[in-house]
Kinemage of the C-alpha trace (Angstrom):
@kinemage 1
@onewidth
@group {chain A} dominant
@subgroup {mainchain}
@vectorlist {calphas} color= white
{ca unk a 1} P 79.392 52.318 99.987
{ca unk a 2} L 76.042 50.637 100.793
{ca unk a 3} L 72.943 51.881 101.941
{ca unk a 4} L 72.619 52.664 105.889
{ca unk a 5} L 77.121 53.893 105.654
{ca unk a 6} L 76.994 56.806 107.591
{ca unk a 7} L 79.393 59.337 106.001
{ca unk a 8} L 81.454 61.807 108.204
{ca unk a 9} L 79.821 60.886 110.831
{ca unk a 10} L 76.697 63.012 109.524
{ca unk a 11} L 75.380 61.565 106.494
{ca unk a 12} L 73.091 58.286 106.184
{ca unk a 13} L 73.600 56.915 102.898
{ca unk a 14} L 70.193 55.597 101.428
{ca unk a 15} L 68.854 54.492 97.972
{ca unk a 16} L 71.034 54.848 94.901
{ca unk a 17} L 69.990 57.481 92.436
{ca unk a 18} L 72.212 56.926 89.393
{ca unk a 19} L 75.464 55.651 88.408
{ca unk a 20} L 77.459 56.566 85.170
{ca unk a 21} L 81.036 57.596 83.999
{ca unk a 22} L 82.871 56.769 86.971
{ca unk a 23} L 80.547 57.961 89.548
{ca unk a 24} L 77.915 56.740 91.457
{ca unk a 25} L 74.978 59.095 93.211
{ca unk a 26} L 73.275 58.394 96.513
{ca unk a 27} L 70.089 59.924 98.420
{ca unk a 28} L 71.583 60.548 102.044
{ca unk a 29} L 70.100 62.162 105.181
{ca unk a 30} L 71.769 64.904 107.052
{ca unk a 31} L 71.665 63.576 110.302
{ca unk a 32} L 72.615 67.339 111.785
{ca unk a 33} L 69.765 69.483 109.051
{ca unk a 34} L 67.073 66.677 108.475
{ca unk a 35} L 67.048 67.100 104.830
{ca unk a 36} L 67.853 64.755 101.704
{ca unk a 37} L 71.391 65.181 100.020
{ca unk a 38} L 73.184 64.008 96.985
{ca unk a 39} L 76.583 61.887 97.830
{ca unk a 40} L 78.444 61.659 94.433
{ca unk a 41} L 81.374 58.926 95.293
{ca unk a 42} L 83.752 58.341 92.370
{ca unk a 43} L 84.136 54.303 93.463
{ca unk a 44} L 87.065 51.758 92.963
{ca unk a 45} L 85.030 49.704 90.668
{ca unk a 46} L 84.716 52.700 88.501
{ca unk a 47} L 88.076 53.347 87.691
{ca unk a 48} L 88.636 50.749 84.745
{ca unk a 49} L 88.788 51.730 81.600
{ca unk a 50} L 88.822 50.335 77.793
{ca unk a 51} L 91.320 52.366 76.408
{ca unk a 52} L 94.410 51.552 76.521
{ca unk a 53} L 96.598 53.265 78.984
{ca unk a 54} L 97.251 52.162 82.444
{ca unk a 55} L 95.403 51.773 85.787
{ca unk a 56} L 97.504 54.232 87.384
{ca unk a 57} L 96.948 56.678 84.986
{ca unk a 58} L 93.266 56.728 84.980
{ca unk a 59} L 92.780 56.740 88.558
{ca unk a 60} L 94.851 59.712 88.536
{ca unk a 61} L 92.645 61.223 85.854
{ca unk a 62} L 89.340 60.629 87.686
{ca unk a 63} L 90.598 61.849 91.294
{ca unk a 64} L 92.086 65.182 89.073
{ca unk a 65} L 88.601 65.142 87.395
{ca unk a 66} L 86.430 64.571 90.920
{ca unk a 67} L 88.992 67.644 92.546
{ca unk a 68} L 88.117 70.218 89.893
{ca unk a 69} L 84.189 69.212 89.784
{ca unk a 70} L 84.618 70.271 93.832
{ca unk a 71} L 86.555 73.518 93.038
{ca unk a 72} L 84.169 74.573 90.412
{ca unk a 73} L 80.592 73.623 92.305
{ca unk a 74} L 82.429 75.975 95.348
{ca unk a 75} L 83.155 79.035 93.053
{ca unk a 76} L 79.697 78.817 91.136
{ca unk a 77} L 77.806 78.232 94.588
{ca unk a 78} L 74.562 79.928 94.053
{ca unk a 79} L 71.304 79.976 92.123
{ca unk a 80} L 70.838 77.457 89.893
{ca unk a 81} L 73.457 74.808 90.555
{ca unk a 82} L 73.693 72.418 93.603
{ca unk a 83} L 75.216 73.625 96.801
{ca unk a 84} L 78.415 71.631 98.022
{ca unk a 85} L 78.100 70.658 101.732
{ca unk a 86} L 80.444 68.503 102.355
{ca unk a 87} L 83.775 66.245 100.638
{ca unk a 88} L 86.658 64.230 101.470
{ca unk a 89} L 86.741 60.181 101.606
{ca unk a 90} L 85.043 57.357 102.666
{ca unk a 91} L 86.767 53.623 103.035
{ca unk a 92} L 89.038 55.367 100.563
{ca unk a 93} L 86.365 56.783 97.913
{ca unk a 94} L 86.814 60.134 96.995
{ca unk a 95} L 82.446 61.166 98.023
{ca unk a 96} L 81.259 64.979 97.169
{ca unk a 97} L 78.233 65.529 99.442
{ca unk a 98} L 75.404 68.198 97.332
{ca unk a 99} L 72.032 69.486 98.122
{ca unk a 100} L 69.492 67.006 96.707
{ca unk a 101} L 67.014 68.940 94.094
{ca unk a 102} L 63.826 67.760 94.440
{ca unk a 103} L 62.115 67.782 90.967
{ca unk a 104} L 62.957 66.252 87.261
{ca unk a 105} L 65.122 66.384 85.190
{ca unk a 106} L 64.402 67.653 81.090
{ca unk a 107} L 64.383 64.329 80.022
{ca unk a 108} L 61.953 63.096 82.124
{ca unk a 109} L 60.442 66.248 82.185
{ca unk a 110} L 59.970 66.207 78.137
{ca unk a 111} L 58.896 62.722 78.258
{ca unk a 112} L 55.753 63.854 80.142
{ca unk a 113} L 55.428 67.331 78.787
{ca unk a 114} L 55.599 69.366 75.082
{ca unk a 115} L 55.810 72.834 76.546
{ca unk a 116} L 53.999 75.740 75.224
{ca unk a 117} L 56.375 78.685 74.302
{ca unk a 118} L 56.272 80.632 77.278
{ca unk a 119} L 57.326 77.593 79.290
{ca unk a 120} L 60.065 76.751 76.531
{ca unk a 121} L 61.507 80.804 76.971
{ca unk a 122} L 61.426 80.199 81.104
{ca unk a 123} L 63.590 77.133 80.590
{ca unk a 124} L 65.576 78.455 78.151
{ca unk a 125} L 66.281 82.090 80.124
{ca unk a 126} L 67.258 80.018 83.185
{ca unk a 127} L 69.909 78.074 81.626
{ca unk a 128} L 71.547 80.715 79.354
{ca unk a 129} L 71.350 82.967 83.120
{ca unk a 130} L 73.480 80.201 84.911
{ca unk a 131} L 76.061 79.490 81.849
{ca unk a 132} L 76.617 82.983 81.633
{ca unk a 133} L 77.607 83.208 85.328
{ca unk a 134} L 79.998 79.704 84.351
{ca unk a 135} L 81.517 81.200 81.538
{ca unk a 136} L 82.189 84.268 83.249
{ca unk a 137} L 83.886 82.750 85.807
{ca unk a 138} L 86.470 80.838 83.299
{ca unk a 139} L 84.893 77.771 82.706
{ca unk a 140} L 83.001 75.444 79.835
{ca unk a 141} L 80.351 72.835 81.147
{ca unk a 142} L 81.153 70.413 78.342
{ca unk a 143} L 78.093 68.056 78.994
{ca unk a 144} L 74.904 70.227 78.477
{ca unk a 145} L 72.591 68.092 78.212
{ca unk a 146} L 68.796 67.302 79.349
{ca unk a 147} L 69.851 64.909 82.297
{ca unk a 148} L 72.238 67.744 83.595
{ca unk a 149} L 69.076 70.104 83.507
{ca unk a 150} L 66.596 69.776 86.467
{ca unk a 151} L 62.999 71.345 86.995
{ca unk a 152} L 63.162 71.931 90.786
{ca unk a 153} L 59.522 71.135 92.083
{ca unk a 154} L 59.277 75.221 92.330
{ca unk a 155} L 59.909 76.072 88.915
{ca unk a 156} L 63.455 77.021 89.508
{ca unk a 157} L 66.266 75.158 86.844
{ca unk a 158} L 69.350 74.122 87.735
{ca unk a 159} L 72.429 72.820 85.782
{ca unk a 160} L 74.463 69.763 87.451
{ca unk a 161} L 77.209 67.515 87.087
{ca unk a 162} L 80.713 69.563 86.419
{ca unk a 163} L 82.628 66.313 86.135
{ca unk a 164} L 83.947 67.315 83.091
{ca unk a 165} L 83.767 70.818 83.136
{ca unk a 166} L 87.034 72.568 82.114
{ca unk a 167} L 88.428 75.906 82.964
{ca unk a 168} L 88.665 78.320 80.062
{ca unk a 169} L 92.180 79.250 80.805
{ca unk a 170} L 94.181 77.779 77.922
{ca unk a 171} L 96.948 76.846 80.785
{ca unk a 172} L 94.852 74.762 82.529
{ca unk a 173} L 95.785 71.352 83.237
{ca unk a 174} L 93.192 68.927 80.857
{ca unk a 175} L 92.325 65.726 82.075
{ca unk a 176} L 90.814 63.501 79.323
{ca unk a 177} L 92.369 60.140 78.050
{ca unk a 178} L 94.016 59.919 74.419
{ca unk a 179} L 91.615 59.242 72.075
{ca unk a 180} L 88.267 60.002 74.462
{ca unk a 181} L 86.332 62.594 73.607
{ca unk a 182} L 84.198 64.465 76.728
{ca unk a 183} L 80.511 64.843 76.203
{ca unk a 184} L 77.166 63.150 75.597
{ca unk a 185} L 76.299 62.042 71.904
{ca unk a 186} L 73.440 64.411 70.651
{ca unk a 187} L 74.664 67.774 72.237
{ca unk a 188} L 78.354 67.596 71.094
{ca unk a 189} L 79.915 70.533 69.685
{ca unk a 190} L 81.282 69.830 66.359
{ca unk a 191} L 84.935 71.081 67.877
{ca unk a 192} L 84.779 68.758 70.515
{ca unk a 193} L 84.092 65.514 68.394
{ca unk a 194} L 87.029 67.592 66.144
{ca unk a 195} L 88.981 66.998 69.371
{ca unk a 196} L 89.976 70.575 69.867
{ca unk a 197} L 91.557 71.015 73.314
{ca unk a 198} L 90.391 74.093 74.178
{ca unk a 199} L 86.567 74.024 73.832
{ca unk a 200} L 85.120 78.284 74.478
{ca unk a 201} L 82.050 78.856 75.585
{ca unk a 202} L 80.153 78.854 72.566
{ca unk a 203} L 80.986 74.663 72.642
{ca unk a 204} L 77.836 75.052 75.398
{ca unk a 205} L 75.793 77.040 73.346
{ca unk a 206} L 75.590 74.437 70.846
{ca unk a 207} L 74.564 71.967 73.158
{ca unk a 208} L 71.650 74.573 74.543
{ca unk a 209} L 70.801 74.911 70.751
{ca unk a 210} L 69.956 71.410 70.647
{ca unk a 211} L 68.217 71.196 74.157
{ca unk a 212} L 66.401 74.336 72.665
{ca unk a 213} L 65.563 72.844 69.209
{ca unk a 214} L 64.322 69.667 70.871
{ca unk a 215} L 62.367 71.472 73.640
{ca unk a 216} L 60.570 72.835 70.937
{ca unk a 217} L 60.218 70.101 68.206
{ca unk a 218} L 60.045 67.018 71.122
{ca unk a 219} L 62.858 65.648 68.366
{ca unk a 220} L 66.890 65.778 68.692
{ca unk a 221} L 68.324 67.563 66.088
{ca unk a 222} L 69.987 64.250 64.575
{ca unk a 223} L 69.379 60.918 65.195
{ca unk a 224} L 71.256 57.709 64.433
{ca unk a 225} L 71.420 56.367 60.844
{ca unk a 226} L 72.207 52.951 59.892
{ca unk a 227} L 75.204 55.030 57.920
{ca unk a 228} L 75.592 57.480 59.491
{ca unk a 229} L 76.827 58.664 63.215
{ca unk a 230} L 75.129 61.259 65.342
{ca unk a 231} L 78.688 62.509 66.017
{ca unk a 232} L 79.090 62.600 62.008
{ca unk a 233} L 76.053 64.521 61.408
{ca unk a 234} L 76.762 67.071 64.404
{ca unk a 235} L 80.333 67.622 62.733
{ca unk a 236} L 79.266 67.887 59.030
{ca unk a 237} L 75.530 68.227 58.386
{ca unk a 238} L 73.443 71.043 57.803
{ca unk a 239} L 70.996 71.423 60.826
{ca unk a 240} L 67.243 71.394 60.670
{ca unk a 241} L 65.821 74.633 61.187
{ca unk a 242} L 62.425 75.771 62.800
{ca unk a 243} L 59.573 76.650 60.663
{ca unk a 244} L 57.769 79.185 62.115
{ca unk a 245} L 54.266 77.798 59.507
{ca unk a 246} L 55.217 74.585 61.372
{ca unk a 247} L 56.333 75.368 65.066
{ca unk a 248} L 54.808 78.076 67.188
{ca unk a 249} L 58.140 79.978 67.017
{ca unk a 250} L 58.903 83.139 65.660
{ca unk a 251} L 60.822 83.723 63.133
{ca unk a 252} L 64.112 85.617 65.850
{ca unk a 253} L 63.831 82.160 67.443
{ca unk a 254} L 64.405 80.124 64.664
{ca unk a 255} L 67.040 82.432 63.576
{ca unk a 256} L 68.595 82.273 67.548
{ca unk a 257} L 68.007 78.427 67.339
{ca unk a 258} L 69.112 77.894 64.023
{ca unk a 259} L 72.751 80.266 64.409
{ca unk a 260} L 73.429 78.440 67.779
{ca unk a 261} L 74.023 75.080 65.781
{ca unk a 262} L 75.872 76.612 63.037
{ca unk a 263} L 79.492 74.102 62.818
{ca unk a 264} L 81.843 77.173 63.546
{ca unk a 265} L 81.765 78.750 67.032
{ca unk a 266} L 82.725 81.930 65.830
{ca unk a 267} L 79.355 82.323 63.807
{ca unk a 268} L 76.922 81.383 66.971
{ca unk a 269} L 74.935 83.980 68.348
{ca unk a 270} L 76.457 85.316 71.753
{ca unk a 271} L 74.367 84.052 75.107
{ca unk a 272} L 73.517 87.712 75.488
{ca unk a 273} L 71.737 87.386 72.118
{ca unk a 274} L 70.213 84.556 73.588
{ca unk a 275} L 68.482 86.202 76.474
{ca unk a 276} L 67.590 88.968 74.432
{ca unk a 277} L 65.077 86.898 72.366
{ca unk a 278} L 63.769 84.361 75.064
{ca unk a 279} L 62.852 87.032 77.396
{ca unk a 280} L 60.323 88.416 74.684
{ca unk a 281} L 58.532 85.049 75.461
{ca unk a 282} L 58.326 84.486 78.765
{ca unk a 283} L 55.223 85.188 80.380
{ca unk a 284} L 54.987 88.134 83.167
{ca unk a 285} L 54.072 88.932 86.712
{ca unk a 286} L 50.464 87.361 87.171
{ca unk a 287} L 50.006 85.513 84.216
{ca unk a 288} L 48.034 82.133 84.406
{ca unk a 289} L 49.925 78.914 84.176
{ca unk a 290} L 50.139 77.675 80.643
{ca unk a 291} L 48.684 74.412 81.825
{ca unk a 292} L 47.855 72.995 85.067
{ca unk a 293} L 49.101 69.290 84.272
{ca unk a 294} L 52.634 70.972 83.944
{ca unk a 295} L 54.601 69.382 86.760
{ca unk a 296} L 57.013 71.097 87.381
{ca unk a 297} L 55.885 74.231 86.160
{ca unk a 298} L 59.466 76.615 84.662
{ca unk a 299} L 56.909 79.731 84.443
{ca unk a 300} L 56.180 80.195 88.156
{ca unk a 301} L 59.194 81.923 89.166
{ca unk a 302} L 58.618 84.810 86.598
{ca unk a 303} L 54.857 84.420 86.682
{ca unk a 304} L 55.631 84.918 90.907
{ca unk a 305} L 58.522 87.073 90.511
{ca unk a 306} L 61.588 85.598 90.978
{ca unk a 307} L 63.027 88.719 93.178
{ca unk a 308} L 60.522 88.538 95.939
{ca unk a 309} L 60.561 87.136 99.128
{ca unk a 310} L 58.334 84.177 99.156
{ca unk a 311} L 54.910 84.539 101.107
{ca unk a 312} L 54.968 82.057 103.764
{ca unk a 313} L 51.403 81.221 105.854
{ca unk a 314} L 51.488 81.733 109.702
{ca unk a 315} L 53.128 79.066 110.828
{ca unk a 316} L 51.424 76.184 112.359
{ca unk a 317} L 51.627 75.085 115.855
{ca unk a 318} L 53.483 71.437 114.823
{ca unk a 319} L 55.560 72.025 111.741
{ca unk a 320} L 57.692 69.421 109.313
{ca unk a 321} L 57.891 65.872 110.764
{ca unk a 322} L 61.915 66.041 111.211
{ca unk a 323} L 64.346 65.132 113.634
{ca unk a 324} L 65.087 67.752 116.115
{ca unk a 325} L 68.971 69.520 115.649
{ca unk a 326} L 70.890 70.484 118.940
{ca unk a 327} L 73.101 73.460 118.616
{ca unk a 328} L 76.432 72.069 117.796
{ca unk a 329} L 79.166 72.625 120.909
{ca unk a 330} L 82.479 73.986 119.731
{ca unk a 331} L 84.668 70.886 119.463
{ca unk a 332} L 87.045 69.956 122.053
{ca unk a 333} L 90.783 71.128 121.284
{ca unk a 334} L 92.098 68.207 123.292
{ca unk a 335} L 89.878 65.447 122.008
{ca unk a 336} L 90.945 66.506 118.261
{ca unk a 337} L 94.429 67.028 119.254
{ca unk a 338} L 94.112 63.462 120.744
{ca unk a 339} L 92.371 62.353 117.511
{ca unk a 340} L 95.299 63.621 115.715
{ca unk a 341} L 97.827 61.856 117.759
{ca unk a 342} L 96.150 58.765 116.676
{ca unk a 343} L 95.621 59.238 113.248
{ca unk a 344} L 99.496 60.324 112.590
{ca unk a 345} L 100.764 57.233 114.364
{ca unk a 346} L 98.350 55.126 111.976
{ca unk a 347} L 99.773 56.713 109.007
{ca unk a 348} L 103.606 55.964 110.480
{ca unk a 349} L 102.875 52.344 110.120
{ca unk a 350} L 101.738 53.332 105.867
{ca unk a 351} L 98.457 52.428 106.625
{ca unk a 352} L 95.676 54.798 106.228
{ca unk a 353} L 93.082 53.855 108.552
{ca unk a 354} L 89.614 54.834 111.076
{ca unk a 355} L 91.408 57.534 112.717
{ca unk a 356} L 92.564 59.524 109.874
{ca unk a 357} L 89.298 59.241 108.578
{ca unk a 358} L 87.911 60.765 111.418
{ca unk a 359} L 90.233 63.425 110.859
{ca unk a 360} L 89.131 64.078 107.854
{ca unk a 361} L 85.351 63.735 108.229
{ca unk a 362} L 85.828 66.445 110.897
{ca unk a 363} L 88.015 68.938 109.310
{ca unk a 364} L 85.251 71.192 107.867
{ca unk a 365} L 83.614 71.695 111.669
{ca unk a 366} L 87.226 72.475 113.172
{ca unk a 367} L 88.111 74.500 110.500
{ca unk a 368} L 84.966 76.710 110.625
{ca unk a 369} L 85.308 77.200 114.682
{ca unk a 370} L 89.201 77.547 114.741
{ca unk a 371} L 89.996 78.828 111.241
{ca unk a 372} L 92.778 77.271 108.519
{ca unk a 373} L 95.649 78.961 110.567
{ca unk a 374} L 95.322 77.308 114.061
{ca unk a 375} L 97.860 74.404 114.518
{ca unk a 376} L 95.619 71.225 114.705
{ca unk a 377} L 93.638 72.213 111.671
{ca unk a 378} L 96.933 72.234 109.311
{ca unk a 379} L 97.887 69.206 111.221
{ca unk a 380} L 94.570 67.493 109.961
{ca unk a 381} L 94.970 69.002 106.535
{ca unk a 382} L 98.392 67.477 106.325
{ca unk a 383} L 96.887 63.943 107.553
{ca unk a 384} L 94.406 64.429 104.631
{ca unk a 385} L 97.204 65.033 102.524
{ca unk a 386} L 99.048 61.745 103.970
{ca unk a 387} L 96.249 59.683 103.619
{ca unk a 388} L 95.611 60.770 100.188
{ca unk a 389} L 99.471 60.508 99.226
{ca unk a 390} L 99.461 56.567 100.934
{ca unk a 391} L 96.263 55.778 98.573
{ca unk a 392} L 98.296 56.434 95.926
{ca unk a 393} L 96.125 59.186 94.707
{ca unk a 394} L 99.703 61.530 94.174
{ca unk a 395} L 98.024 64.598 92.084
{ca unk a 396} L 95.574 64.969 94.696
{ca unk a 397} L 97.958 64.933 97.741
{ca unk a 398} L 100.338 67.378 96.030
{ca unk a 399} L 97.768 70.000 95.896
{ca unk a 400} L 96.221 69.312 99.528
{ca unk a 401} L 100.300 69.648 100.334
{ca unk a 402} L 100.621 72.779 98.196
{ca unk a 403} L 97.040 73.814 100.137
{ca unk a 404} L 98.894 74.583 103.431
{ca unk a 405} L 102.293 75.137 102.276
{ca unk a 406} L 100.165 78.365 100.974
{ca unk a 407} L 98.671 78.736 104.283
{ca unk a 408} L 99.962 81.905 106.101
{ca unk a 409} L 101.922 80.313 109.408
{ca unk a 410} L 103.337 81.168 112.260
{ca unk a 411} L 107.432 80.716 113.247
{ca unk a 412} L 106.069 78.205 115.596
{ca unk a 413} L 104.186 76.373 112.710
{ca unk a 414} L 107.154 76.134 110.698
{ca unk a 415} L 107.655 72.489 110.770
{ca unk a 416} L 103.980 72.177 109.497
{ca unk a 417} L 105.298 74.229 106.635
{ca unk a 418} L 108.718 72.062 106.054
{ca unk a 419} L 105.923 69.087 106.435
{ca unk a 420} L 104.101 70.344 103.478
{ca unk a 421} L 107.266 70.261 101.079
{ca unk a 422} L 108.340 67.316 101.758
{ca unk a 423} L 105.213 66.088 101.012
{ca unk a 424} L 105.596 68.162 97.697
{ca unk a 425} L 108.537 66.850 97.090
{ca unk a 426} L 107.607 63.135 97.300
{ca unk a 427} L 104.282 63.337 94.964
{ca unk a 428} L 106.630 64.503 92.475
{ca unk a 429} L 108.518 61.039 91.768
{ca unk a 430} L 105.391 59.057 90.867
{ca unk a 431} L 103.160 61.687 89.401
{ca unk a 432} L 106.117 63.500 87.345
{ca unk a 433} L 109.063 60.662 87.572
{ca unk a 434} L 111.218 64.242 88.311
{ca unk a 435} L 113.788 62.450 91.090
{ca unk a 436} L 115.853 65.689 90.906
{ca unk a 437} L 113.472 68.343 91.921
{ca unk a 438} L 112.388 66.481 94.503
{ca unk a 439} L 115.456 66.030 96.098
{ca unk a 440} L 115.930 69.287 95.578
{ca unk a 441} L 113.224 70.576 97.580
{ca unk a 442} L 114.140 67.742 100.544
{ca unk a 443} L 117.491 69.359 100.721
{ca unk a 444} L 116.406 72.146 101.007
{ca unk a 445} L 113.804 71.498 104.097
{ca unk a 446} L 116.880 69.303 105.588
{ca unk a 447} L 119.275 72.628 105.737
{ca unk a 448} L 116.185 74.828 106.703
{ca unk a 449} L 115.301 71.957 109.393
{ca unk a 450} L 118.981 72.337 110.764
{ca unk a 451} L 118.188 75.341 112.047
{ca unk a 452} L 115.025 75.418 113.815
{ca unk a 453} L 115.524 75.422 117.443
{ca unk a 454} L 112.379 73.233 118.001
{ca unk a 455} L 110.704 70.798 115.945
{ca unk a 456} L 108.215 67.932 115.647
{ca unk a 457} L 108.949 64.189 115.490
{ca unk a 458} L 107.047 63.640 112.358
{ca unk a 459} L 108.937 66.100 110.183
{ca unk a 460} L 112.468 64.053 111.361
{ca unk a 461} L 110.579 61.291 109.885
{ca unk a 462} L 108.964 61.832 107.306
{ca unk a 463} L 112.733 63.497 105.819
{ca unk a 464} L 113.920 60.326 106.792
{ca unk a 465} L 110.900 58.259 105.278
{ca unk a 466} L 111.376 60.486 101.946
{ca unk a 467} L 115.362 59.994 101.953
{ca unk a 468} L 115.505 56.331 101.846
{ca unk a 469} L 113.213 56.461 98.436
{ca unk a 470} L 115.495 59.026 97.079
{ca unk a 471} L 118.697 57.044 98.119
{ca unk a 472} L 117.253 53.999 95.905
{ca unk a 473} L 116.754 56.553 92.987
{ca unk a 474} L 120.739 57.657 92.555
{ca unk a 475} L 120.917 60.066 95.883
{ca unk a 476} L 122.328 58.056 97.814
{ca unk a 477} L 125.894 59.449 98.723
{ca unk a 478} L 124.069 62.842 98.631
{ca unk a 479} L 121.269 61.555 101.141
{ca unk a 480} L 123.575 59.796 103.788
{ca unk a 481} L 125.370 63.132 103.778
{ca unk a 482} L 122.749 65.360 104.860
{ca unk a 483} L 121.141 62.819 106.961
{ca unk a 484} L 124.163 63.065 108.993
{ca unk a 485} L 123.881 66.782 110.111
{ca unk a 486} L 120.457 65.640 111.114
């Protein structure tokens, strides 16, 4: 991806705002809204990795990783975390398109700034407010830390990056290399340097402790010796605690401070705790700022009042300086359907190409005028699914498969369905090496294909596609068999 890339056919990739992990952030401009996004694109050259495992295995972390980081940014969508707009790929990079937040983040905002208390509480509330709607929807941040903490320009804060987030749900598939531990040095729980695999949410009210101790002090809570780790000290030392004759703290916020970085999460105070004793700092309706050089200021929203409507001036004849935005027409059935055609004769040939990328950059539009039942949306979906499956990204493509074999069809949409599991079934042999299942569920879509009384061209081949693979892996008298009834 380089600057001027227009992605989806919407979104003008500009400067590049950060890169780390295996991820790379852009500025873009939304050619349809005017405004600046965020286009986080988990890139080829980011894939290598130092540890020793193979190349295949993690790529197949990070596109599991990038997946779940979409899910959870959907389910959380709301105050305080970045809205999704927009996903899929681009020249084959997996690209999550955000809303931009204009502001700073709490490093650079710390750098420039010792806050007074009240400022520290409004920080402190708004955090603790958005990890308690996380963690009540089943999930751990794992990587609190002040770069994943911006200070909109209004005050507001806002928690970002979920690339490592992880559900709460001890079932839940983890994706983290052997011998890697998840997190940033300095706001590590102690039972995630411990390695435990199940991190609860008290793992990100450790890292808040030490965001909160630092916000406070301007100092991290350890910092590298020449014999000892950060990582060692987090895991074994006593913390420092506020002095109240030394820090303009009380003494229930160096208690709250001091019990959230206490080695066992069973003895941390509970977020509700939390809340309970910042919100006797903040500052109320009409208060002065605490300083007019702090930029951004965390206090105006509860100094404004967060719950009402903004007061807006009259507007002015000639307003912002952006591009005008036509109402979008409802797309054409026959030029997508034609679009389609295209892209599923590309992938035929095993090579994912311009049209199925069209496909895909257009799926979201079709799918909001048409809805995920109508024919040519599944079809897209399942050329998503192809293209993903042909990239050799298999985890993905199984659950874009398992997407609309899920979808509630018609009988006449019943080979989309049988498309879908075979699909299933072939994502099985590299990402689980399980031949037998697989054939399994080809069999069965063979006998259930038998009897439809109409069906598409792609399903005959892509049974036919799938059954020479399983032929080479020991099904072969088994394969010629059913391909005969066929």
């Amino acid at each position: 991806m380089r600057p001027g890339d227009v992605l989806f056919e919407r979104f003008r990739i500009g400067a590049g705002l950060k890169t780390g992990g295996m991820a790379r952030v852009w500025l873009a401009d939304d050619l349809h809204s005017g405004e600046t996004v965020a286009v986080k694109v988990l890139g080829r050259d980011y894939w290598s990795s130092s540890y020793d495992v193979d190349e295949r295995s993690v790529r197949s972390e990070a596109f599991n990783r990038f997946e779940r980081e979409r899910d959870l940014l959907h389910k959380f969508a709301g105050p305080g975390i970045p809205r999704l707009i927009d996903f899929g790929r681009f020249r084959g990079e997996p690209c999550l398109v955000m809303e931009f937040i204009p502001g700073k983040n709490l490093r650079d905002f710390l750098s420039l700034h010792r806050p007074s208390l009240a400022a520290a509480a409004a920080i402190g509330v708004q955090i603790l407010e958005i990890l308690d709607r996380i963690h009540k929807g089943g999930a751990v941040h794992r990587d609190l830390k002040p770069q994943n903490v911006v200070l909109a320009d209004n005050g507001a804060v806002h928690i970002i990056d979920f690339g490592i987030a992880l559900p709460t749900d001890p079932q839940a598939t983890r994706y983290t290399r052997h011998g890697h531990t998840p997190g940033s040095t300095g706001y590590m729980a102690p039972e995630i340097i411990r390695g435990v695999k199940t991190p609860t949410p008290a793992a990100d009210l450790y890292g808040f402790g030490c965001m909160l101790y630092e916000i406070v002090t301007a100092k991290q809570v350890f910092k590298e010796l020449h014999d000892r780790s950060i990582e060692d000290q987090h895991r074994n030392d006593p913390p420092p605690r506020l002095d109240p004759a030394r820090h303009p703290v009380g003494a229930d916020l160096a208690d709250l401070t001091w019990g959230l970085l206490q080695k066992e999460a069973a003895g941390r105070p509970s977020l509700a705790d939390g809340l309970e004793v910042l919100r006797r700092y903040l500052p109320r309706l009409g208060d002065l700022a605490p300083s007019p050089r702090l930029d951004p200021d965390p206090t105006l929203p509860f100094r404004e009042g967060r719950d009402s409507p903004p007061v807006t001036a009259k507007p002015a004849p000639v307003q912002r300086q952006r591009p005008a935005v036509r109402r979008r027409m409802m797309p054409s059935r026959r030029e997508f359907g034609d679009l389609l055609d295209a892209a599923e004769d590309e992938l035929m040939e095993q090579r994912p190409g311009p049209q199925a990328e069209r496909v895909v950059a257009r799926l979201g539009e079709v799918e909001a005028a048409w809805g995920p039942r109508e024919r040519l949306v599944v079809r897209g979906r399942l050329v998503r699914a192809d293209r993903a499956r042909l990239e050799g990204d298999w985890p993905g493509a199984g659950r874009l498969y398992r997407t609309v074999e899920r979808t509630p069809l018609g009988a006449k949409d019943v080979d989309l369905l049988l498309e879908a599991r075979v699909g299933i079934a072939e994502c099985l042999v590299p990402e689980e090496d399980d031949t037998k299942v697989a054939f399994g569920m080809w069999k069965a879509v063979v006998v259930e294909l038998r009897g439809l009384s109409r069906s598409s061209s792609k399903l005959h081949w892509r049974c036919r596609e799938f059954a020479a693979e399983l032929a080479e892996s020991g099904h072969r008298d088994e394969v010629e068999t059913m391909l005969s009834s066929l």
